[in-house]
C-alpha positions in Angstrom: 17.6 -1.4 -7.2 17.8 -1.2 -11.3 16.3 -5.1 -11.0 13.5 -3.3 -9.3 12.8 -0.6 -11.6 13.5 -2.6 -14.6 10.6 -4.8 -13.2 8.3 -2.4 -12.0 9.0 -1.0 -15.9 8.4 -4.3 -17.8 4.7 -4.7 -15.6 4.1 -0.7 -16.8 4.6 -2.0 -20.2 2.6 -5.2 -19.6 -0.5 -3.3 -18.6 -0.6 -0.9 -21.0 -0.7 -3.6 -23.2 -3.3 -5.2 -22.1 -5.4 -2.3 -21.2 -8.3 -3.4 -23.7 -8.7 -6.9 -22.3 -11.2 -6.9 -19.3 -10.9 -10.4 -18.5 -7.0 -10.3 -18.2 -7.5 -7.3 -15.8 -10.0 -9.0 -13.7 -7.7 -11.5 -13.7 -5.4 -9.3 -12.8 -6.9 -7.7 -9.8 -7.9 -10.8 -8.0 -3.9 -12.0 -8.3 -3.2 -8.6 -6.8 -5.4 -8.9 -3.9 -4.0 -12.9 -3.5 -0.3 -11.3 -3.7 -1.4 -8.9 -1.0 -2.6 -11.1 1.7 0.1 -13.3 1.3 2.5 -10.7 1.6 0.8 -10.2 5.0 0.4 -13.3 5.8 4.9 -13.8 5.2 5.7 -10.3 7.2 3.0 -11.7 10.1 4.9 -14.7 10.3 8.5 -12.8 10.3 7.3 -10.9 13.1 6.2 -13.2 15.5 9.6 -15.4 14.5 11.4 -12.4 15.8 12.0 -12.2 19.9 13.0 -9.2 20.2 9.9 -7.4 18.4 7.6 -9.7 20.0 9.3 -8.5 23.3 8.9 -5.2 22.7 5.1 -5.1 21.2 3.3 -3.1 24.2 6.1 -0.4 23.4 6.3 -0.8 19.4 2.2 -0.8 19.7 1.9 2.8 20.7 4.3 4.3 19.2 3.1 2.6 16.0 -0.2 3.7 16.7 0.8 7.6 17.3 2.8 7.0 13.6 -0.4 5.7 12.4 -2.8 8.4 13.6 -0.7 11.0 12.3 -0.2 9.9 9.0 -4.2 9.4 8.9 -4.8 12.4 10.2 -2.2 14.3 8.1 -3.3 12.7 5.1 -7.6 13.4 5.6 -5.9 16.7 6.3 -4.2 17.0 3.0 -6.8 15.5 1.2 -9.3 17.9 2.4 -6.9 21.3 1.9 -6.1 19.8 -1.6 -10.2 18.9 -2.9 -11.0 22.4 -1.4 -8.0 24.0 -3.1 -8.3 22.6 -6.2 -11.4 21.0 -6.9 -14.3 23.2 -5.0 -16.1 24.4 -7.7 -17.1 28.0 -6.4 -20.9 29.0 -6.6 
């Protein structure tokens, strides 16, 4: 967990240092978005490696898709109550 933190500390430090540079950040963002979809790309493979999940997918699919509804639906719900809240500007 500390190499973790210690990481996600040193890449903090990294970007604010380079803050000023566009072209690393541009840089930067495309590697992000690369990092991303092979991430996907490795847990998509892990998951249809594993039997048991790929067993279980017509059960695992709905219940995942209740999960995901309600954290949408929480968080438009959220949003909403905080931007009225918050940032409304009353006329």
């Amino acid at each position: 967990m500390i190499t973790v933190i210690a990481i996600m500390f040193a890449g903090i430090l990294f970007g604010y240092l380079i803050r000023s540079k566009s072209l690393l950040i541009k840089i930067n963002d495309k590697l992000i978005m690369y990092a991303i979809y092979l991430l996907l790309f490795i847990l998509g493979i892990s998951i249809g490696a594993n039997e048991i999940i790929m067993k279980n997918l017509p059960t695992l699919g709905l219940k995942a898709l209740a999960i995901t509804l309600g954290g949408v639906l929480g968080s438009i719900g959220l949003a909403w109550f905080t931007f009225v809240r918050f940032f409304k500007t009353k006329e």
